[in-house]
Structure formats: structure tokens, C-alpha cells
Residue, then its C-alpha position, 0 to 999 in steps of 0.5 A: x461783232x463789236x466795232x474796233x478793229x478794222x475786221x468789224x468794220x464796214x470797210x473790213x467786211x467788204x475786204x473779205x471775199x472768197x473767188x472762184x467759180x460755180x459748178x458750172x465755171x459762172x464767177x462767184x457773185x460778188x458783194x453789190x449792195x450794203x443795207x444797214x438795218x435797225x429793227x424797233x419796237x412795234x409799238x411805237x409806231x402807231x399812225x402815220x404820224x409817227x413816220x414823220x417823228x423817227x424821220x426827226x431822230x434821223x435827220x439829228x444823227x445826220x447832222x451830229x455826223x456831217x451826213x448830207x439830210x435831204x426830205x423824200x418827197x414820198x414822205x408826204x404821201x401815205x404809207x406803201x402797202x405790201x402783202x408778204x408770204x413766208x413759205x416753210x416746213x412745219x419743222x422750219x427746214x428752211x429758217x434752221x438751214x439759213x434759207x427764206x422764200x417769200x412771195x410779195x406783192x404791192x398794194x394800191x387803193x387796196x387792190x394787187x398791182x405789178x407782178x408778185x415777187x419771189x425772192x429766195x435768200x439764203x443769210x449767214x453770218x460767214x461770209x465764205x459759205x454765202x459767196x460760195x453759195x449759188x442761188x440761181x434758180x432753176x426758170x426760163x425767165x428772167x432774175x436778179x442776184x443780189x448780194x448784200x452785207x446786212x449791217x444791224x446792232x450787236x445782239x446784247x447793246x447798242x454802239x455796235x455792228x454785227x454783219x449778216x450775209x445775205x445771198x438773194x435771188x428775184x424774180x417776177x412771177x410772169x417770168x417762171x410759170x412753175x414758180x406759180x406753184x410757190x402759190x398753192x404752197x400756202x395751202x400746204x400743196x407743196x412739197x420741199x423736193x418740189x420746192x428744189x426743183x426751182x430752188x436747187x440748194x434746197x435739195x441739200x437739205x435733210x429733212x425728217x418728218x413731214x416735208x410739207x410746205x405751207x404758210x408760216x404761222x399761218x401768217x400773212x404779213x401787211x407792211x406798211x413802208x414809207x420814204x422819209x429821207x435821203x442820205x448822202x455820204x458824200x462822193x456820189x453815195x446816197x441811199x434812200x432811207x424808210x421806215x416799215x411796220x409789219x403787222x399780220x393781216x386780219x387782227x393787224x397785230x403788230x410785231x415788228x419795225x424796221x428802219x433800214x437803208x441801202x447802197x450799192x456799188x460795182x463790186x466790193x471796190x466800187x465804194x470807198x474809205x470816206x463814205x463808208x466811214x460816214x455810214x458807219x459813223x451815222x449808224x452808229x450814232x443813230x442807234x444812239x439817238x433812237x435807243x428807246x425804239x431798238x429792238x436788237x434780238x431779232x430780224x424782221x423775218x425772225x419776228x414772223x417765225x417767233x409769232x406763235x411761239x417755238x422760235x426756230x433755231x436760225x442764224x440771225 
């Protein structure tokens, strides 16, 4: 969608929603985070270093936008390290019907630490099918619901904004012993109806052939992540802005980057006119300043699907 008139813009999008209730008479979820997103190119980023340089492309389109620079005072510090697991069919069953599990886990001086996080996603461009949409998982312990407007370039040329719609749940690993199956999964020991007793939405998925779940690509993502700075868009709405390459462990190849940030708010009403249009005043200008660096044909989970070839039919 091209930025024009006020049904693409960022305060436009946030106007639509779709009330109502689950099955269950629990409201619909409504829209608490927006994260704007620019995907790059992997090679440009090559050390440590060049953390620091993309942080000089922010810090100009802040200024050329009257958007508040402030340094991060990680952005001294190395780079975050996060080991990522993306789990499907050998069919892609889950990528072609708008859904993402994956399981994370942070690093530090090279060994696992806090608890694993699994997060199940389903992303749409329409907004009514992601709200009326429920993610709940089916555990005893404890989850968050996050659902976000994720804001990244037009697919075909930069100065513009399309929208995903992103409908999340979290959650530790400790608090759902059956999700410890989500594990073995890698090895291929789970099966897509298993899956769905955890995560109920998938039950509706067809499924021909094998319903086998396993490692996609047989690929273990490494991302490096590290805070460069913090943006302010005035009346007490800031975000934390990093920068991520992600890269397959072992060979360490790179495929993909990302620069994002995130706000959130009470509510689709919980943010006003004057910061969102500097957010989206910025995003746009940035887009200018970086252009060299966009990658705009993909999302970082579809980087990890494309790795081997035979790219998935998603709706990224």
C-alpha cells in the first residue's frame, strides 16, 4: 500500500479494527504494539563496526525529521546473541497459511541462558482475519498476547509503507511442560495434529502429504542484535531502535538484516495524531537515507524459508 491517503497511513491503520468476541465471549485483542521495520542487505553489515554506521543513517534521518536521537547506552556493548528455531511441514503448511512457531533462546559468553521462548504468530495483511483470529494457547502456565501493526517498505520501491498484521502469543518454556515436545520437533518427532493440540488454530489447517514437523531448512538461525539508539516522537512516545543480522550457524552464512523499532500503547487510541506522523514522517525519510542498505522483497522469516530454494507461497 502506498502512503497517500489517510487509509495508508499509519493513523488510518489503527483506525480500522473489527469488535466483537472469541468463542469463548473473551473480547477480541486489540492492537497494543506498532513496529516499523526495514529489512537489509546482509552484507553490508560485516563487524561490529558497522552497527555503529547504520546508527549515523539514523541519527541524520531523526534530525532531517525533528525526531528526539538519543545514544543507547548498549550501543557500546557487543552484540546480543540469540539462537532461533523455526518449526514446519516439509510442505511449508504453516508459512503458506500465514502461520510462524519458533522457539529462541539467548546467549551469553556462549552459553543458554533465562528460559526458551516459544512464540506462535499468525501475520496477514488484513486486518479483520488477524483480530478475529485467536492465538491462545492451549497450557496451564502463563503467556503474553501481542498484537502488533508491522509497518515495512512497499515491496517494488522505497518512500512508501505496507502494513502486515501480526497476531502473537509468548511464552517461557517452563510454563508449558507439553510445549517441551516443540523440542524434539526439530528432529522431525512431531506431527502437525500434535502441534495443534498446543496451538488450536492449526487444526484448521488441510494438510496433504506428510504432516511431519521439523527444522526448517535444517536451519539454525545465530542473530546477532544490538541497541543503537533511542527514538523519541514527542508526547511520552519513545522506542528502542536495534539493528540484527541473521545468519546460519555453523558456515555462518549471512541472509538477512533488519532494523526495526517498536511502540506500544493502550490500545489503538492509546497513541496520538503528533507522534505518529513523526513516526511515520521518519520512516519514510529513513528509507531515503539508507537506500542502498533495503532489501524490500522480503521479511526475515521469509529469508529463512528461501534459504534452500522453492520459496513458499506466504503473505508477506
Amino acid at each position: 500500500m502506498a502512503v497517500g491517503d489517510k487509509a495508508t497511513t499509519l493513523q488510518g491503520w489503527l483506525a480500522e479494527r473489527y469488535p466483537g468476541t472469541y468463542a469463548d465471549g473473551k473480547r477480541r485483542d486489540e492492537l497494543c504494539y506498532l513496529q516499523c521495520k526495514l529489512i537489509l542487505k546482509p552484507d553490508r553489515i560485516t563487524t561490529a563496526r558497522v552497527f555503529k554506521e547504520f546508527a549515523h543513517l539514523v541519527r541524520r534521518a531523526a534530525e532531517a525529521t525533528g525526531v528526539d536521537y538519543h545514544d543507547e547506552p548498549k550501543s557500546g556493548q557487543r552484540p546480543e546473541v540469540r539462537e532461533v528455531l523455526f518449526l514446519d511441514t516439509g510442505g511449508f503448511h504453516l508459512y503458506n497459511n500465514g502461520y510462524i512457531v519458533r522457539r529462541r533462546i539467548a546467549y551469553e559468553d556462549g552459553f543458554p541462558i533465562g528460559d526458551p521462548e516459544i512464540v506462535f504468530k499468525f501475520r496477514s495483511p488484513g486486518m479483520k482475519v488477524a483480530q478475529e483470529l485467536d492465538v491462545r494457547p492451549s497450557i496451564d502456565g502463563k503467556y503474553k498476547i501481542k498484537f502488533k501493526l508491522e509497518v515495512v517498505p512497499l515491496r517494488d520501491r522505497i518512500d512508501g509503507m505496507r502494513r502486515l498484521v501480526s497476531h502473537n502469543v509468548e511464552f517461557g518454556l517452563s510454563q508449558a511442560p507439553q510445549a517441551e515436545r516443540i523440542v524434539m520437533a526439530s528432529l522431525g518427532h512431531m506431527s502437525l495434529h500434535e502441534l495443534a493440540t498446543i496451538f488450536p488454530p492449526l487444526a484448521a489447517i488441510p494438510c496433504e502429504g506428510s504432516d511431519d514437523v521439523s527444522l526448517v531448512n535444517q536451519t539454525i538461525v545465530e542473530e546477532l542484535m544490538q541497541d543503537i539508539c533511542l527514538l523519541d516522537f514527542g508526547h511520552r512516545t519513545a522506542a528502542t531502535a536495534n539493528l540484527s543480522l541473521w545468519r546460519s550457524r555453523g558456515d555462518h552464512h549471512s541472509f538477512v538484516g533488519e532494523f526495526a523499532f517498536q511502540l506500544r500503547f493502550d490500545g489503538p487510541d492509546g497513541i496520538g495524531h503528533k507522534p505518529l506522523h513523526a513516526c511515520e514522517r521518519f520512516f519514510l525519510e529513513l528509507q531515503q537515507v539508507c537506500a542502498d542498505w533495503l532489501a524490500l522483497t522480503t521479511t526475515k522469516t521469509g529469508a529463512v524459508y528461501r534459504l534452500k530454494g522453492n520459496p513458499p507461497q506466504a503473505h508477506e
